[in-house]
C-alpha positions as CSV (number, residue, x, y, z in Angstrom):
1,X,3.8,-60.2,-10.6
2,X,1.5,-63.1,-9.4
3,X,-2.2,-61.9,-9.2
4,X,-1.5,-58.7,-10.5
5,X,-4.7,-57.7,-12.9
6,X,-4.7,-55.0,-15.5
7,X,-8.0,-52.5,-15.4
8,X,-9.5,-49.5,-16.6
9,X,-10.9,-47.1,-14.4
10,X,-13.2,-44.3,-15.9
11,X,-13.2,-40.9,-14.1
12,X,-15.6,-38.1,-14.6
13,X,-14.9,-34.5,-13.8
14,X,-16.8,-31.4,-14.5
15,X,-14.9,-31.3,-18.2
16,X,-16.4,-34.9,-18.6
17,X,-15.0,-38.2,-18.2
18,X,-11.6,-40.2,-19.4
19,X,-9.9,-43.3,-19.2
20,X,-7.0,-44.2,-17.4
21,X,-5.0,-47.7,-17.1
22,X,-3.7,-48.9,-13.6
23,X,-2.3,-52.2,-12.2
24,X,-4.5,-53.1,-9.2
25,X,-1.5,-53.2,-7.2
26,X,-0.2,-49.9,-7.8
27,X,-0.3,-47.2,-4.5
28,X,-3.2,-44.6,-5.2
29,X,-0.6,-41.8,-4.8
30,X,0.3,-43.1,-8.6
31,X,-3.6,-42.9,-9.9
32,X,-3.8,-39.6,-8.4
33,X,-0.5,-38.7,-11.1
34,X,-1.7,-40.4,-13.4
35,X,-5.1,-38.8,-13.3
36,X,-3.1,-35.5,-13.0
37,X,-1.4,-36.0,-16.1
38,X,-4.2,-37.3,-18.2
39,X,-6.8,-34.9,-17.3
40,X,-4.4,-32.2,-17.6
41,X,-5.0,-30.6,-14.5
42,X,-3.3,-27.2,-13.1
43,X,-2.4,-28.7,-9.7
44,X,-2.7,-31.6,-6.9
45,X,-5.7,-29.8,-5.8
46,X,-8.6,-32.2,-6.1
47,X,-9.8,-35.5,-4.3
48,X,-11.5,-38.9,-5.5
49,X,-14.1,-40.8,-4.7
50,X,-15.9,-43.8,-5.8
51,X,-19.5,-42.5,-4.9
52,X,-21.3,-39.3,-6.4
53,X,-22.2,-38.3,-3.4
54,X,-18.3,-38.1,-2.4
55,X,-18.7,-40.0,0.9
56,X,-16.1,-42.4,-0.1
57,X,-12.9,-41.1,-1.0
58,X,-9.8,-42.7,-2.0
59,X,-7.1,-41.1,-0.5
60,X,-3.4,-40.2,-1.9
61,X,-1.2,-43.2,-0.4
62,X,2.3,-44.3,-0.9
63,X,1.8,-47.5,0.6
64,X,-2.6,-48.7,0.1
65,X,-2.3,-50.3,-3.4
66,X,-5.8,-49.9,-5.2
67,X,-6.7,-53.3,-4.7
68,X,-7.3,-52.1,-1.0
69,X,-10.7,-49.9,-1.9
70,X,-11.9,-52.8,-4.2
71,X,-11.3,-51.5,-6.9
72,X,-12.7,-53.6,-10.3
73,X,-12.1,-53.1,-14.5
74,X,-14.1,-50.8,-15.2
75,X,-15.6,-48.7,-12.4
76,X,-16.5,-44.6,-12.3
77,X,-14.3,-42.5,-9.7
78,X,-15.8,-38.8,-9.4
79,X,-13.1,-35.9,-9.1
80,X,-13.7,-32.8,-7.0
81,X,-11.5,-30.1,-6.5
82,X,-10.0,-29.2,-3.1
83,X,-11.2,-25.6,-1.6
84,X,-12.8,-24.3,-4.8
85,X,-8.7,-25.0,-6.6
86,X,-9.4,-24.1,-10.4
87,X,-8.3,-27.4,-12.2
88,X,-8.7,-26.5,-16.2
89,X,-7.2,-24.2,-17.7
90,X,-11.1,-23.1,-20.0
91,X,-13.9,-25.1,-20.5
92,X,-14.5,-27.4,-23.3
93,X,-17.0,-26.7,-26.1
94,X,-19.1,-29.3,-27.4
95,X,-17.4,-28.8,-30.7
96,X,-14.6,-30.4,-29.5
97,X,-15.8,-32.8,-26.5
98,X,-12.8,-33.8,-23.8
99,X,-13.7,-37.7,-23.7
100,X,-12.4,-38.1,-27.4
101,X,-8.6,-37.1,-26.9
102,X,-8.0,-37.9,-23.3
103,X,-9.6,-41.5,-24.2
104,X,-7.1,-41.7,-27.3
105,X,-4.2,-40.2,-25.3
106,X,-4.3,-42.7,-22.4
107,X,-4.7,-45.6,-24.6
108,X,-1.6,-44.3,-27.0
109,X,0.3,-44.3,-23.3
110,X,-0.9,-47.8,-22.1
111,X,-0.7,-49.5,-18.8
112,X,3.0,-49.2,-18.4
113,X,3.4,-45.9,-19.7
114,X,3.3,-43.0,-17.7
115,X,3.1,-39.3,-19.9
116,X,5.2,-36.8,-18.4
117,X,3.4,-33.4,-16.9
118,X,5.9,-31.3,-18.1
119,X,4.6,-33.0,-22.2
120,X,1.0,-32.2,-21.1
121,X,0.6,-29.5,-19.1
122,X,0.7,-26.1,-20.2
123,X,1.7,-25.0,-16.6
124,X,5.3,-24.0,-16.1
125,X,8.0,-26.3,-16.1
126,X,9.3,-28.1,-13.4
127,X,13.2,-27.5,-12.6
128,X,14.8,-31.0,-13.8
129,X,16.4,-30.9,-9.9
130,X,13.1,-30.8,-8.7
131,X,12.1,-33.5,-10.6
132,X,14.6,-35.8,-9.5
133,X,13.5,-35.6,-5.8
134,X,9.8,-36.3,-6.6
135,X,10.9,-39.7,-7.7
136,X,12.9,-40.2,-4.6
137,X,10.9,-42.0,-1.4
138,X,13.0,-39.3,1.0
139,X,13.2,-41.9,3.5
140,X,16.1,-41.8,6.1
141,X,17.5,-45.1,6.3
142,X,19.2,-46.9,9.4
143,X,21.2,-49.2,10.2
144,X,20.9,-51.7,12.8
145,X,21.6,-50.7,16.5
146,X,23.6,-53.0,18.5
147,X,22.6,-51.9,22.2
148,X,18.6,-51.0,21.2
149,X,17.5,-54.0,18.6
150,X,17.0,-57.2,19.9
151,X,16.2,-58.8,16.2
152,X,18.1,-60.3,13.3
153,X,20.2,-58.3,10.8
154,X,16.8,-59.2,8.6
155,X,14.3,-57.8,11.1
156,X,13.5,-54.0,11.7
157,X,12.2,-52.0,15.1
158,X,11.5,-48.2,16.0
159,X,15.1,-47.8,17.1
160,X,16.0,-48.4,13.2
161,X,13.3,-48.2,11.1
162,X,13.8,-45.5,8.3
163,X,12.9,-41.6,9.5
164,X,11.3,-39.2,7.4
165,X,12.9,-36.7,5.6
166,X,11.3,-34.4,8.0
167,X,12.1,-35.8,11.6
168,X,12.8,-33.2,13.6
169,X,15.0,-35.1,15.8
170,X,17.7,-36.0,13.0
171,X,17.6,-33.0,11.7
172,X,18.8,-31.2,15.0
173,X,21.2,-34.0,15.5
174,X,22.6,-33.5,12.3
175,X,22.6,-29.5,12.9
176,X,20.2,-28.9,10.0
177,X,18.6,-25.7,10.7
178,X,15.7,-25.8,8.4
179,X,14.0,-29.2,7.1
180,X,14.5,-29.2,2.4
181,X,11.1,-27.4,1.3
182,X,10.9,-30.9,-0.7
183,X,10.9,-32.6,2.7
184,X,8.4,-29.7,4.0
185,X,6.3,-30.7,1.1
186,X,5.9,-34.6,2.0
187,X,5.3,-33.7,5.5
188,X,2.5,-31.5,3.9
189,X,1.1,-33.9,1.8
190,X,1.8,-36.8,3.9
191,X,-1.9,-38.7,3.5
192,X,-3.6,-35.8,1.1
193,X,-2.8,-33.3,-1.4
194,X,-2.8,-30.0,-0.7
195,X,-2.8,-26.6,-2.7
196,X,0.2,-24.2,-1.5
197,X,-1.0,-20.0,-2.2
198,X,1.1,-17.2,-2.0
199,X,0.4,-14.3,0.6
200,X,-1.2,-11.2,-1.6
201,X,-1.5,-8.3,-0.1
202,X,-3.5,-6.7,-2.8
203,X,-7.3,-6.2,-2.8
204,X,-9.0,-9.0,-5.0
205,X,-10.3,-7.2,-8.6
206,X,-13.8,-7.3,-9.5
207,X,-15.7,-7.0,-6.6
208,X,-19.2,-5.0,-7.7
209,X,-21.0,-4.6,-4.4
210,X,-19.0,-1.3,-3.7
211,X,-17.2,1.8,-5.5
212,X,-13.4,0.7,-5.8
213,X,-11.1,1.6,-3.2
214,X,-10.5,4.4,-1.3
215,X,-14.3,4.9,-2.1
216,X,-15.2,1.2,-0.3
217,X,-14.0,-2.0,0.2
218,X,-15.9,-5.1,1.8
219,X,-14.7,-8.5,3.6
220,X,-15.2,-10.8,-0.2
221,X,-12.4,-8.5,-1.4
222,X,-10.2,-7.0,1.2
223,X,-6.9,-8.8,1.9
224,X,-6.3,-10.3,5.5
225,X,-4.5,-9.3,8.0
226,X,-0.7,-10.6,8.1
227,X,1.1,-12.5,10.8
228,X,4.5,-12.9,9.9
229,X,5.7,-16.5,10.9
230,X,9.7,-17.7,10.5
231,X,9.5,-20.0,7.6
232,X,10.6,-24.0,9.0
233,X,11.9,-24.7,5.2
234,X,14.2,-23.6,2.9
235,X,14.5,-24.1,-1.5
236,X,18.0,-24.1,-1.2
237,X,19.9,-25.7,1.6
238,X,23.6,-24.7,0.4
239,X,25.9,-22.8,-1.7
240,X,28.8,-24.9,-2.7
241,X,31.7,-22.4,-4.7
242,X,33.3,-25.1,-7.1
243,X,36.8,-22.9,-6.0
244,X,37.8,-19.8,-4.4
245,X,39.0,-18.2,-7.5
246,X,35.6,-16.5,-8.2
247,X,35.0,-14.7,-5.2
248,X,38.8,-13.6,-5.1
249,X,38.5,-12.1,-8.3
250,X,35.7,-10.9,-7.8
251,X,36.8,-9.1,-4.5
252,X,39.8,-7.5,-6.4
253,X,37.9,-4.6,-7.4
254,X,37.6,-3.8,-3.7
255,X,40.6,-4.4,-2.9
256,X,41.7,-1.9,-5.4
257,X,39.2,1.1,-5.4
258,X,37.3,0.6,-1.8
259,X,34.1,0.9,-3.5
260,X,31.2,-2.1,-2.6
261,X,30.3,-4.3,-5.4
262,X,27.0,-6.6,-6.7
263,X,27.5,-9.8,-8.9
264,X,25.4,-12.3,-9.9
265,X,26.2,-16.1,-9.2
266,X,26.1,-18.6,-12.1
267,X,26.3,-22.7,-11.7
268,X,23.4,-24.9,-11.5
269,X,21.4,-26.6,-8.9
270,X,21.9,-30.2,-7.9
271,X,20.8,-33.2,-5.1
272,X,22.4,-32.3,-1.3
273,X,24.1,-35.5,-0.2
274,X,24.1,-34.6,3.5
275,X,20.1,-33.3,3.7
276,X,17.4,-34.9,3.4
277,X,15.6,-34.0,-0.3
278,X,17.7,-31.0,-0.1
279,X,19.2,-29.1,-3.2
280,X,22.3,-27.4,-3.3
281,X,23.7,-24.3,-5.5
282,X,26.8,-25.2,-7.1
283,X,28.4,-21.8,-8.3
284,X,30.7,-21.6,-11.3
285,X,31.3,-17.9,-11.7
286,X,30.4,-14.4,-11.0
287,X,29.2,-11.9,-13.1
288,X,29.9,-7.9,-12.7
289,X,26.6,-6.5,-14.0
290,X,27.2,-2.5,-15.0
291,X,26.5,-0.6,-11.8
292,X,27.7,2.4,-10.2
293,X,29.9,2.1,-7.2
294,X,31.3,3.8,-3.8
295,X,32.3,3.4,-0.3
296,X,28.6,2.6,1.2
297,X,26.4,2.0,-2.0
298,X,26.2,0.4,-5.4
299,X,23.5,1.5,-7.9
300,X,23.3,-1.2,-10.5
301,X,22.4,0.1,-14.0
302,X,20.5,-1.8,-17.1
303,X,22.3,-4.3,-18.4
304,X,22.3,-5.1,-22.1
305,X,24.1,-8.2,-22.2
306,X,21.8,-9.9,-19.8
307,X,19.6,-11.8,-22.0
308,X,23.1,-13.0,-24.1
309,X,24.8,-14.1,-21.1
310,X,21.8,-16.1,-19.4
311,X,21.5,-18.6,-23.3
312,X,25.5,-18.2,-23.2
313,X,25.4,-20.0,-19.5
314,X,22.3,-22.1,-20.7
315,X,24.5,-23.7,-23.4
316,X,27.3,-24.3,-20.5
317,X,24.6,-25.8,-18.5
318,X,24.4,-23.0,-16.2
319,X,22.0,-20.6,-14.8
320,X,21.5,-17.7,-12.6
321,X,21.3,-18.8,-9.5
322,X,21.9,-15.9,-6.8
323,X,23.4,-12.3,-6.7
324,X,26.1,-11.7,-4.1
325,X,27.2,-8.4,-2.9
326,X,30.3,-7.1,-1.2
327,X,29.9,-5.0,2.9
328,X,33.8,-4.8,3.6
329,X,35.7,-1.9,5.3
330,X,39.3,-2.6,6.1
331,X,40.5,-2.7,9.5
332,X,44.4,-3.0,9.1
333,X,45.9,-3.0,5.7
334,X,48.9,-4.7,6.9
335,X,47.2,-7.9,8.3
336,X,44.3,-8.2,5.4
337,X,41.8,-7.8,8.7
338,X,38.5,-6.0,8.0
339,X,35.8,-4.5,10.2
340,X,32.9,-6.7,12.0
341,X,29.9,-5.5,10.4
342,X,27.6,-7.4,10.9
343,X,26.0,-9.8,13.7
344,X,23.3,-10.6,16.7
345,X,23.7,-7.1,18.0
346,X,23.4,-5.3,15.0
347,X,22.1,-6.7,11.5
348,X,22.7,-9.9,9.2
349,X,20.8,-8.3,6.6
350,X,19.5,-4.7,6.2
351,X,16.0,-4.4,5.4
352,X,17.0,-2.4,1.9
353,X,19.3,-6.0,1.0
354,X,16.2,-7.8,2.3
355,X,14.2,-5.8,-0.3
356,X,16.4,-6.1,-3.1
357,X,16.6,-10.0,-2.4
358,X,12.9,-10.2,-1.8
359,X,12.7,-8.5,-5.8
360,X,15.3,-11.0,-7.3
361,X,13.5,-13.9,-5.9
362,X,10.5,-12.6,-7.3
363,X,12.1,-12.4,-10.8
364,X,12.9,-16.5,-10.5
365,X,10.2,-17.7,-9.2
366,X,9.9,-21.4,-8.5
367,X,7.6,-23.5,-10.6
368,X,5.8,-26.1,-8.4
369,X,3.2,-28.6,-9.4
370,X,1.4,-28.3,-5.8
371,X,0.7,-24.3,-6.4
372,X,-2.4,-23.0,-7.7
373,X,-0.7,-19.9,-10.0
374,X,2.2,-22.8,-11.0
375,X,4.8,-21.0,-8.9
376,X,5.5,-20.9,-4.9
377,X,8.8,-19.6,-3.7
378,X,12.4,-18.8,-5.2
379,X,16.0,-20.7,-5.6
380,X,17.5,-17.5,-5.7
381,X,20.4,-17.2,-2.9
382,X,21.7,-13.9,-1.4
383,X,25.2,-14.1,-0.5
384,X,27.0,-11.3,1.6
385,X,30.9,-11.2,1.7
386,X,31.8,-9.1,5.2
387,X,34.0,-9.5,8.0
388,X,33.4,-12.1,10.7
389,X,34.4,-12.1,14.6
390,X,37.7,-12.7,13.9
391,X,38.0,-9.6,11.4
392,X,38.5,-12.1,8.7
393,X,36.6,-11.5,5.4
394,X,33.5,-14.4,5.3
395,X,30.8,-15.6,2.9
396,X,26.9,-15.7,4.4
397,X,24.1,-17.2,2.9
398,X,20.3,-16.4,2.9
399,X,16.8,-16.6,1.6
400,X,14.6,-14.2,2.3
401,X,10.9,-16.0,3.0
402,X,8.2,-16.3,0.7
403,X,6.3,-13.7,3.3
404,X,9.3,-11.1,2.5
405,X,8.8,-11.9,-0.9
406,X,5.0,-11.4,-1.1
407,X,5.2,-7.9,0.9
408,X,8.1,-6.5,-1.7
409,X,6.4,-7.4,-4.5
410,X,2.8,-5.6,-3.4
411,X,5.2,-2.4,-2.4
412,X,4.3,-2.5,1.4
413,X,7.5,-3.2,2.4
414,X,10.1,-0.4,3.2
415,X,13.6,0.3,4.3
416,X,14.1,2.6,7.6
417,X,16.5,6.0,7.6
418,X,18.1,5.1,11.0
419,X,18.1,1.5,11.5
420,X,19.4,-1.0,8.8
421,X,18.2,-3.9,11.0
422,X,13.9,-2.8,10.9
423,X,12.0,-2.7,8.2
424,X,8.4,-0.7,7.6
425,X,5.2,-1.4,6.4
426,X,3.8,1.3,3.9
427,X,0.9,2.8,5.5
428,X,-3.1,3.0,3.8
429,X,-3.2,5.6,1.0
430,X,-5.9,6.3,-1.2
431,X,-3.5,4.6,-4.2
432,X,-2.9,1.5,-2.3
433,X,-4.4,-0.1,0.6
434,X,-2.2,-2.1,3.2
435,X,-3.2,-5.0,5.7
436,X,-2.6,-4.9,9.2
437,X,0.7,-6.7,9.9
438,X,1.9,-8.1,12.8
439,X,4.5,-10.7,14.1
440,X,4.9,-12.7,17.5
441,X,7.1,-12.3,20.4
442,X,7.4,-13.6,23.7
443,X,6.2,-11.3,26.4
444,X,8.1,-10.8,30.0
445,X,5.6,-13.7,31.5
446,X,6.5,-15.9,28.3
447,X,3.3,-15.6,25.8
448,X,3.3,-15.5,22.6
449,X,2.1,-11.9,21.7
450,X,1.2,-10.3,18.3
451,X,3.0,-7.1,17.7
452,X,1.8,-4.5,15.0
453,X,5.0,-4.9,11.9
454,X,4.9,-1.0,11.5
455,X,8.5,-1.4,12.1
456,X,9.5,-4.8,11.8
457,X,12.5,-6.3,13.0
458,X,13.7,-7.9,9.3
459,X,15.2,-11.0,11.0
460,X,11.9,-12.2,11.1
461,X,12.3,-12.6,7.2
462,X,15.4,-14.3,6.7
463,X,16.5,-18.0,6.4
464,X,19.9,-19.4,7.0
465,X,21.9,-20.7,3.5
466,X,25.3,-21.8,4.9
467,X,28.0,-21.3,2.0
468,X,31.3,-23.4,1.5
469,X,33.8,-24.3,-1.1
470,X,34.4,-27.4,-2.8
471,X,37.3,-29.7,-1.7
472,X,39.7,-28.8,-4.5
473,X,39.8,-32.7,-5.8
474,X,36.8,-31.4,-7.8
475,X,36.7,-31.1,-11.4
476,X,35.4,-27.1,-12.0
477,X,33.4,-26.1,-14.7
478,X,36.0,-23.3,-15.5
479,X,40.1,-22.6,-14.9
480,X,40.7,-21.5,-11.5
481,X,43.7,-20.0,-12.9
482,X,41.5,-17.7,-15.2
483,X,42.7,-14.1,-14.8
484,X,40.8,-12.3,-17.8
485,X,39.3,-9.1,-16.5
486,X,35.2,-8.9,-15.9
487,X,33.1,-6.9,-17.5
488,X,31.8,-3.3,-16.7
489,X,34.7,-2.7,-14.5
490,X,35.8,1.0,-15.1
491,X,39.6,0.7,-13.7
492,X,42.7,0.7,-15.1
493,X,44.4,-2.9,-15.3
494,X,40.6,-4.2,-15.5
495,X,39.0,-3.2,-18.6
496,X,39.1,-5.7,-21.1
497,X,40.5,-5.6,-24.5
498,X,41.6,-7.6,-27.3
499,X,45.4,-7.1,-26.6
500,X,44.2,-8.5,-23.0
501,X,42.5,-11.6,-24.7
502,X,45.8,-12.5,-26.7
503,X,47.8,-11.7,-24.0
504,X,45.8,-14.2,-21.8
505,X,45.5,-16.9,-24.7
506,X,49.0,-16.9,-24.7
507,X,49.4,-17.3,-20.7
508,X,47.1,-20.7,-20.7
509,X,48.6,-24.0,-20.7
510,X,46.1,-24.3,-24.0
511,X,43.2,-23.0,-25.2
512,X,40.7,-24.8,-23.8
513,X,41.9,-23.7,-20.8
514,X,41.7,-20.2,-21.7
515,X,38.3,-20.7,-23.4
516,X,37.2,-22.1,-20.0
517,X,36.0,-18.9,-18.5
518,X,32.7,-17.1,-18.5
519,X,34.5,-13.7,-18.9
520,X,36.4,-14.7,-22.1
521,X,33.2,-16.3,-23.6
522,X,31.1,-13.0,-22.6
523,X,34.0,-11.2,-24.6
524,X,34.3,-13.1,-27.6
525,X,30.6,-12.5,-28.2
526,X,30.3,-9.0,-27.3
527,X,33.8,-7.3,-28.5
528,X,33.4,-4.2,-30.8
529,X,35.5,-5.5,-33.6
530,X,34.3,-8.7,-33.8
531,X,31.6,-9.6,-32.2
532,X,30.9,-13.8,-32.4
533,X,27.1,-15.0,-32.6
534,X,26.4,-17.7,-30.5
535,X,25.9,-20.3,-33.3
536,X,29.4,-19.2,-34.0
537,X,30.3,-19.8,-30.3
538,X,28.3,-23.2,-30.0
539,X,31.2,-25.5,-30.5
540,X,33.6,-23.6,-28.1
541,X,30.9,-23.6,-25.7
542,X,30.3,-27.5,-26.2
543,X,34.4,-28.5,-26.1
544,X,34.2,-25.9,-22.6
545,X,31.6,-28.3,-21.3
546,X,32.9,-31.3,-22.0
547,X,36.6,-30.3,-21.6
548,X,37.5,-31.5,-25.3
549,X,41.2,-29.8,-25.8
550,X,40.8,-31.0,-29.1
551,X,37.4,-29.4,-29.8
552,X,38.4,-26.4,-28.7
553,X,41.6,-26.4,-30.8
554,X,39.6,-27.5,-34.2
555,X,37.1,-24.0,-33.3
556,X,40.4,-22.0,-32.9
557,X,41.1,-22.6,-36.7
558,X,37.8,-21.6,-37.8
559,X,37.3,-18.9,-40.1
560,X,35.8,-16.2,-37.5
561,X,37.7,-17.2,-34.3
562,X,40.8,-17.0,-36.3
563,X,40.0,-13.4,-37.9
564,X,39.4,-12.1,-34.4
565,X,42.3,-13.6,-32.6
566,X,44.4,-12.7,-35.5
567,X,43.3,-9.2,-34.4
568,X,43.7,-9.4,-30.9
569,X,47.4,-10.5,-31.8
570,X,47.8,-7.2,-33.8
571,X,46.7,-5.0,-31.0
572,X,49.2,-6.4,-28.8
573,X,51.9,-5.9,-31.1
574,X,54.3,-3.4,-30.0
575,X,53.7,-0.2,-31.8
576,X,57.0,0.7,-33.6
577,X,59.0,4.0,-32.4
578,X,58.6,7.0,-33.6
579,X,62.1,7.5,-34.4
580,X,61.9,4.7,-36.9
581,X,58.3,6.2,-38.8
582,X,58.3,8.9,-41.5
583,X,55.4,11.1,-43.2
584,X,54.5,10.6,-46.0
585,X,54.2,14.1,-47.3
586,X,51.0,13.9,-49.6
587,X,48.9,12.2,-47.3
588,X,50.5,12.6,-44.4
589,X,50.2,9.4,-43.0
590,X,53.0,7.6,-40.7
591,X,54.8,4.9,-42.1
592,X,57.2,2.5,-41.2
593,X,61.2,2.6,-41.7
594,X,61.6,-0.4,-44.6
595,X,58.4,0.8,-46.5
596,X,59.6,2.9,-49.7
597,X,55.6,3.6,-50.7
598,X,53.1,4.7,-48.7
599,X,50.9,2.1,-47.1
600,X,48.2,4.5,-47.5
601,X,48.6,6.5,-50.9
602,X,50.9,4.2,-52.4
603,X,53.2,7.9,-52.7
604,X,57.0,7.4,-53.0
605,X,58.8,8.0,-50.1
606,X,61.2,10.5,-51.6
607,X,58.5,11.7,-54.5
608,X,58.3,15.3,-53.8
């Protein structure tokens, strides 16, 4: 680029100073990364400024080029943290001084080189989705209006200039309930960079100017109170099933028994076409973890197979990426109908499903570079399967917010005995002590009012995740005509077997197309008679993703997939009748009609 110059710019932190290379026309948003990255900071929390006294601060800015501050080779910028943000992970000793590597590092990565935080940070890793929408600009492009611009096809106006990704007015046109928490975080740090906390409930450790609680607490250590707000953002904006076949086998242990049932969701998270920086769940299959079922409640029980599937479905490309859970009570059996559970006048969710969402989303927490601990919300769905207005069985979506979240995992949220629809906070105990919580409401004059969360209406914590399935032009990830039982499923017709897995090999067009199912994989590794390891598995599993027919054909004939289907074939052999088997009548042992010897004792058949 003409007049483009190359330059150094040193800058000093409390950890000491380093090097980093710039083009004087980059935007400062990329010094502020690149600083991030070489420095090796925890988070976005901190500010420059080309003065000590920190009166003249460059601000983040995708669109002021560095040039714009007067910026020259070789000059000191002086990096502060933002509201006390802890940027490195320990100090430094002077046996090993900062200045040395980070001056090597940047000069190994050069001007055009740009080190990737997730290869220098020791922070959690960022979802690859996630990192494909930070490189995105998010803007909402337009095209030309006919009626409203009054310029060239080259020239641009407010009535179609591009929107942000957060523009309220698109989204409602667009009937986008809640703005992409990617778009939430531009709108955020739109100008500045900001450091995103989760609510704790818990009282800070280490505070010495008291006896520990219930003995005394004081203002530097007891949490604030609580006022619940409805979250404006969501981490996932959709649930996309690749085909119906999932849920409909997954419902046909309701249909048979009655009983409700829990399942976790498997696929992968990718970019939503239709919202702005949004990210949508594509599921692939569900998984039946061991639980114990009825009419109104499902207890699930450990699961030893959980770690196994989760690198079985990493090696598919897969993850977990919800749980889904069945609330279905027929209306006529005849029609199919079922009961209308749920709605505005009773419940979407029950605060004990809010609960147990609020504690999955706390097991998959979302890694984000803008949060001080590394982590700030979840991309774990809840999806309920229950009857709609029309009495037809329907598939909701939700997330419950990172508030919901925050007060299950520090135990102050509750269910109620009497109604599903109200939650309640724990009350102070000399154990545990518990904020006031409130949330707002409008009064009968109109005024927003704060209202004590004793009982707490657990609509409050939800946020809409509408669920669809895929046009059927799609290419799945597994067979939709897959009909190999799940797992843990204690019903006749349903348990799986190795006469099952022959008789299903031989169903499928080939085996590939039998292979292509999460239950069959599961089996194969986890059979008793001959259990496959995963590096035995790896080449099915790599044919599966890459639908290779051939692949899968060659792993067929291996040794080990060959011993155990060659079993599975002998269990489904007919067993021959008894008319046609004799004793032998020194060991006693039940042979066929052509055999002369024992198989067992080798005896004569007419020796004594």
């Amino acid at each position: 680029m003409s007049g483009t110059k190359k330059m150094t710019l040193r800058v000093q932190s409390s950890e000491g100073t380093a090097r980093v290379e710039m083009l004087d026309t980059e935007v400062t948003s990329r010094l502020y990364e690149r600083v991030h990255d070489t420095l090796n900071l925890n988070s976005f929390g901190f500010a420059l400024h080309k003065d000590r006294a920190r009166k003249q601060e460059i601000s983040s800015s995708k669109s002021r080029q560095l040039r714009e501050y007067g910026l020259q080779h070789g000059d000191m910028l002086y990096l502060s943290p933002v509201n006390g943000t802890v940027l490195f992970d320990q100090p430094s000793t002077s046996s090993e001084p900062l200045n040395k590597p980070l001056t090597e590092l940047s000069t190994e990565a050069g001007p055009s080189t740009v080190i990737p935080s997730n290869a220098v940070s020791k922070g959690p890793i960022e979802h690859e989705v996630d990192l494909q929408l930070y490189r995105l600009s998010g803007s909402i492009h337009r095209q030309r209006d006919e009626k409203l611009c009054r310029h060239n096809s080259k020239g641009c106006c407010v009535h179609c200039s591009a929107l942000e990704p957060w523009d309220e007015g698109y989204l409602k046109e667009h009937n986008i309930k809640h703005m992409s928490f990617h778009a939430y975080l531009r709108k955020m740090t739109s100008g500045k960079f900001i450091t995103l906390d989760e609510l704790s409930c818990k009282i800070k450790p280490g505070c010495k100017e008291h006896p520990p609680w219930p003995r005394g607490i004081c203002s530097s250590c007891q949490p604030g109170a609580v006022t619940l707000t409805r979250q404006p953002y969501r981490h996932v904006d959709n649930v996309l099933l690749e085909h119906a076949a999932p849920v409909e086998r997954f419902l046909s242990y309701w249909r048979a028994t009655g009983h409700q049932r829990v399942g976790f969701l498997y696929g992968r998270y990718e970019l939503h076409p239709d919202v702005p920086l949004g990210i949508r769940a594509r599921v692939a299959a569900v998984y039946e973890p061991p639980q114990e079922c009825s009419r109104d409640a499902v207890r699930l029980a450990s699961d030893d197979h959980a770690a196994l599937l989760d690198r079985l479905a990493a090696r598919l490309g897969l993850e977990r990426v919800g749980w889904i859970f069945t609330d279905l009570l027929p209306l006529d059996l005849v029609s199919g109908t079922v009961q209308c559970l749920r709605g505005v006048d009773t419940h979407f969710l029950s605060a004990q499903e809010c609960i147990t969402a609020g504690h999955f989303q706390n097991e998959h927490p979302n890694a984000c570079r803008h949060a001080s601990s590394g982590y700030f919300g979840s991309k774990f769905v809840t999806v309920c399967v229950t009857g709609d207005a029309d009495n037809h069985i329907h598939l909701e979506g939700y997330q419950v917010s990172g508030q919901c979240a925050a007060l299950v995992r520090d135990g102050i949220l509750l269910p109620t005995r009497d109604a599903p629809e109200l939650g309640y906070i724990r009350d102070c105990s000399p154990e545990q002590y518990v904020p006031d919580v409130y949330y707002k409401e409008k009064d009968a004059y109109g005024n927003e009012v704060g209202v004590s969360a004793k009982r707490l209406p657990v609509a409050y914590l939800l946020v809409d995740v509408p669920v669809g399935v895929a046009p059927a032009a799609g290419e799945p990830t597994f067979d939709p005509r897959a009909s190999f039982p799940p797992a843990h499923r204690p019903l006749q017709q349903h348990v799986q077997s190795l006469s099952g897995l022959h008789a299903h090999v031989e169903r499928a067009e080939s085996f590939l197309a039998a292979a292509s199912d999460l239950h069959v994989l599961l089996f194969l590794a986890t059979n008793d008679a001959a259990p496959l390891s995963l590096e035995q598995l790896a080449p099915l599993l790599d044919a599966v993703r890459r639908r290779d027919a051939s692949a899968a054909e060659a792993w067929r004939a291996s040794p080990a997939a060959a011993a155990l289907l060659a079993r599975a074939a002998a269990a489904a052999a007919p067993a021959a009748p008894a008319s046609q088997l004799w004793t032998c009548p020194l060991c006693t042992f039940h042979n066929a009609a052509p055999l002369d010897a024992c198989e067992m004792c080798a005896m004569p058949r007419n020796a004594m």
